[in-house]
N, C-alpha and C positions, 0 to 999 in steps of 0.2 A: 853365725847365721848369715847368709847372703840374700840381700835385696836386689834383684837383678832390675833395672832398668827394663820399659818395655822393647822390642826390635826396635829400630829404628823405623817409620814411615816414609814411602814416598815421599818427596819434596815438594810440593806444587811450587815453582820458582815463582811463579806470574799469576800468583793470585798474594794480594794485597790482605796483610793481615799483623803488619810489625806496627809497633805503636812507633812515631817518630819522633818521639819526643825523648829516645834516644840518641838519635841523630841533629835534634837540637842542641842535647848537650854536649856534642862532638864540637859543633860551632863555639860554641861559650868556653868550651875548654881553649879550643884555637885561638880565641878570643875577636873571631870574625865581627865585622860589621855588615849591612846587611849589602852594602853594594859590593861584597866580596864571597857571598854566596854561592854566587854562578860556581863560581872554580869548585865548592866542594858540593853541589849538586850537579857536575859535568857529568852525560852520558848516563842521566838518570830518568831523564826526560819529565821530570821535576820542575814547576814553574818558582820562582822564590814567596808566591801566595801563597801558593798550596804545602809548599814548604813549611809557610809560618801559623799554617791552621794548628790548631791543637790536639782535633780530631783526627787526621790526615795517619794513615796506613800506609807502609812500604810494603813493597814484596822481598822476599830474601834478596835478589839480586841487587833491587835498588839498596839496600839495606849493605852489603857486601861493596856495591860499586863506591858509596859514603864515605865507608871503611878507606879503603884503596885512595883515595883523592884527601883524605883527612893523613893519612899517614906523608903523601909527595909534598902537603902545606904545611906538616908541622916542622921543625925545628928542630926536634927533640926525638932522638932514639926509642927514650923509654915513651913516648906517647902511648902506648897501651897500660901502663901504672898507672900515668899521671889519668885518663879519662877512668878507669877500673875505683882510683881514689874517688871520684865522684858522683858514681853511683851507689846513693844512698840507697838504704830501704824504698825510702818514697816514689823512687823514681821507676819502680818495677810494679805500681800499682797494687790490684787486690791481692796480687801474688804477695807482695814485699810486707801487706798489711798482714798477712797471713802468719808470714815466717816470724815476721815482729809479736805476733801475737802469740806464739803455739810455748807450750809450757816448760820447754827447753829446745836445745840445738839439734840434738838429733830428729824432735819435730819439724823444726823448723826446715831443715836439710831436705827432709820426706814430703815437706810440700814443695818446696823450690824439684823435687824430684821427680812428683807427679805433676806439675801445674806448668812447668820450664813451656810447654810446648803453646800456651796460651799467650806468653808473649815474644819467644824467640824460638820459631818454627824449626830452624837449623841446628839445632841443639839440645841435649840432651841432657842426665846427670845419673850415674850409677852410685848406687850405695851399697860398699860391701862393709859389714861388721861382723867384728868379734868380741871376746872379752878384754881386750886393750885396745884397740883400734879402731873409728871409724874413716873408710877409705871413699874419698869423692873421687871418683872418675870422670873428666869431662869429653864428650866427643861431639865431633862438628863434622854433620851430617850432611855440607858439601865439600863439593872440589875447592878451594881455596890454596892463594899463595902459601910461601912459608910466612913474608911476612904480615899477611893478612892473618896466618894462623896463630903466629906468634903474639900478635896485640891482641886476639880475640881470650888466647889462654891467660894472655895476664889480667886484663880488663876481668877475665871471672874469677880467677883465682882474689883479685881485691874483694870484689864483689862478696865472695863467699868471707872473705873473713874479717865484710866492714859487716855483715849479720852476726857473725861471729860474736866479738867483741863486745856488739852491742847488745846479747843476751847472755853471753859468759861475763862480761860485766870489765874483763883485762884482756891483755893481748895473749895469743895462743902461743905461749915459745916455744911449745912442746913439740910444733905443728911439724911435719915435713910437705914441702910443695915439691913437687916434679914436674918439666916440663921435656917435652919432645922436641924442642928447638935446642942447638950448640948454644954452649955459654956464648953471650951475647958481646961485644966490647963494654957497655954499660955496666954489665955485673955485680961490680959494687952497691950501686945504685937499689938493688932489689931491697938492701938491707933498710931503707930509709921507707919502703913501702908496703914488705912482708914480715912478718915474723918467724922466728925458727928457723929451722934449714931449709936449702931453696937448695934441688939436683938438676941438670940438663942434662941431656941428649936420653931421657929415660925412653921405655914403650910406652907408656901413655902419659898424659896429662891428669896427673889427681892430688889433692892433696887430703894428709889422713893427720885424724886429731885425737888423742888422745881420748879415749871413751869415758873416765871420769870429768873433763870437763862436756861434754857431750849429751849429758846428764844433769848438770846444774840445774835449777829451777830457774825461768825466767822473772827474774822481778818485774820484767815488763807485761810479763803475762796479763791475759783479760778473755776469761773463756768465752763470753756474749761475744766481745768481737773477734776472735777467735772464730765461732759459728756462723756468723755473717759473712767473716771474710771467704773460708769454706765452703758456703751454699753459693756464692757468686763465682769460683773459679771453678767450682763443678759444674756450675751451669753451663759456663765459657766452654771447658773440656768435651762438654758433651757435644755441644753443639758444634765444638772444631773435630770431631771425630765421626761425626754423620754426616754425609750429605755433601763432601767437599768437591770442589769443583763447580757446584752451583752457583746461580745468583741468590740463592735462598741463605746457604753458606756465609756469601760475602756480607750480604745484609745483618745476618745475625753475629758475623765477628764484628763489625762495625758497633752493631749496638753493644754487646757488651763489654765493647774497650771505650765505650763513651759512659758518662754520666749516667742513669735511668732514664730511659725517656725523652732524651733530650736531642736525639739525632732529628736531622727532619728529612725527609721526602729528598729534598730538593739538595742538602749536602751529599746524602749516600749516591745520587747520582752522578755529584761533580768528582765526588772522587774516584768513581768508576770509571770516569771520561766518558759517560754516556748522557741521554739528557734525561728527564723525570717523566716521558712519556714511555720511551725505550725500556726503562726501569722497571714500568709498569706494566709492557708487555711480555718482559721476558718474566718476571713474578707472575704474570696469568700463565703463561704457557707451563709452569708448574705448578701451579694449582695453588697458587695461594698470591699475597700480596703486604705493600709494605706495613700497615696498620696491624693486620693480623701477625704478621711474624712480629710486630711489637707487644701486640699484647700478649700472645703466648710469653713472652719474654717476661711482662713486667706480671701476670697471673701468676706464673711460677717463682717470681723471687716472692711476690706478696703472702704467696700459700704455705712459700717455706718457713718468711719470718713468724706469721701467724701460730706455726705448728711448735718450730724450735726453739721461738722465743718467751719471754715476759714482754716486749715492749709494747705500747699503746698505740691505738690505730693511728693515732696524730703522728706519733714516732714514724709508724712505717711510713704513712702518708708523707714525710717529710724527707726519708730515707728515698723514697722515690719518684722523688720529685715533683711531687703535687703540690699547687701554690696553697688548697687548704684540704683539708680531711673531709671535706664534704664531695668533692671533685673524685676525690680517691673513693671514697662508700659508693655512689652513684658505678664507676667504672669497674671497680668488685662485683657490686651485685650483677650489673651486667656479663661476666664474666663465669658464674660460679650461683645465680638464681638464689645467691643468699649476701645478707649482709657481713660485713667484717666480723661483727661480735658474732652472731650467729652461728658463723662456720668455724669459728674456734671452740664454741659452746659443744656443736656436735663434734669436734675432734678429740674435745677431754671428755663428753660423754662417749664415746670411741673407746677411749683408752681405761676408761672406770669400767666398763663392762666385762 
């Protein structure tokens, strides 16, 4: 059976939407200090504040230009292995929480394959299977160097199989990786980072793993969070899939790569490099505003947990970010002219009917 990947989309280059806390860990790998910044934010037009916010969003080019500047500072050939080794699950957010969560690999694969575009716009993942084989295809959906292309296939190909490992439980020997760049002078070196056979100069960039591990049950599995991770990067999807180009857009990827709740007014407009009046006139002139596109946000993660969960209201309330569950009933009812228990009361009597 073949899982095709969707087309590729448009790229918006200059809309801000990459978590940078990829880009932090480029620094950490480099083993940068902070007055040496400058050099790997050159020509990104990047302050080193804004840099070291948590929150803070790239656009693919800043995002690419990082790349490019982290590769002239490193030292090191293999720099795309050694940063690829340190991306953990964690560091890919509700996506990474997802794959970690789903009740084997090929799950896990299927969301890194629908969800990829929520945190790394430029990129993509195909999955083609059969009865021996799952084949990951990876493509990068701009113009890029060779060797920007080259560190970005390695950094994913670790990536996919530091997930790997960690729900097959051992290293994949079985594995074959492929890449479209000429064997490298480093080449040995692959072996201290990949597992299995490692080909170059193929057509694409994929590596394919054997379908019986593929299959394994996750011991790490946990289907509640499993479901939460889920309803939060469909949320993400959705709302990166309508509407882009806007200021309605930019606000809503912002909020869901933050905390619930927790962006304020006055950050979403520093990072847009506009001020918080400006913010608020261009969200009127679309017919809505920051509050409202907040709370559509935190109504729909509330309505989902209420529906698809067991947890208790205090849970949810705590889940998003309300200091107590009384703040959270009060902002519900407002929302939905019923209280928490209430509207889950009429959803099972919904479903008993």
């Amino acid at each position: 059976m073949i899982n095709h990947a969707e087309k590729a989309q448009t790229i918006v280059s200059n809309i801000a939407c990459i978590p940078s806390n990829y880009s932090r860990l480029i620094a950490r790998v480099l083993a940068l200090q902070v007055r040496e910044l400058p050099a790997l934010l050159a020509l990104t037009q990047l302050t080193i504040e804004q840099f070291m916010q948590e929150d803070m969003l790239l656009t693919s080019q800043q995002q690419i230009q990082i790349l490019y500047n982290a590769l002239r500072l490193s030292n090191d050939e293999a720099f795309g292995l050694q940063l690829g080794h340190q991306l953990t699950p964690a560091t890919h957010g509700a996506m990474g929480f997802l794959a970690n969560s789903s009740p084997n690999l090929l799950m896990a694969l299927k969301a890194f394959q629908t969800y990829m575009p929520t945190r790394m716009n430029f990129a993509r993942l195909e999955l083609i299977t059969n009865q021996e084989w799952l084949e990951c295809n990876y493509y990068i959906d701009l113009e890029v160097s060779a060797d920007i292309r080259r560190c970005l296939a390695e950094a994913s190909a670790m990536t996919l199989f530091e997930f790997a490992e960690h729900i097959v439980g051992c290293p994949l020997d079985e594995a074959i990786t492929s890449f479209t760049h000429a064997e490298p002078s480093y080449s040995k070196r692959y072996a201290d980072y990949l597992p299995g056979q490692v080909e170059f100069s193929a057509p694409l960039i994929s590596v394919k793993i054997p379908m019986h591990l593929c299959q394994v049950p996750n011991v790490s599995a946990n289907h509640e969070n499993y479901l939460l991770a889920m309803y939060q990067c469909e949320m993400m999807l959705a709302q990166l899939n309508s509407n882009k180009g806007t200021c309605k857009y930019q606000i809503q990827k912002m909020m869901l790569s933050h905390p619930p709740g927790v962006l304020s007014e006055e950050e979403a407009a520093a990072t847009l490099f506009i001020s918080k009046r400006t913010l608020a006139r261009r969200l009127q002139h679309e017919g809505t505003g920051f509050r409202r596109i907040r709370d559509e946000i935190l109504s729909q993660q509330a309505s989902s947990y209420l529906r698809d969960s067991l947890m208790s209201v205090e849970a949810i309330a705590a889940l998003l970010n309300y200091h107590d569950s009384a703040n959270f009933r009060r902002a519900f009812k407002r929302w939905f002219q019923l209280s928490p228990d209430q509207y889950r009361q009429k959803l099972n009597q919904a479903l008993n009917n």
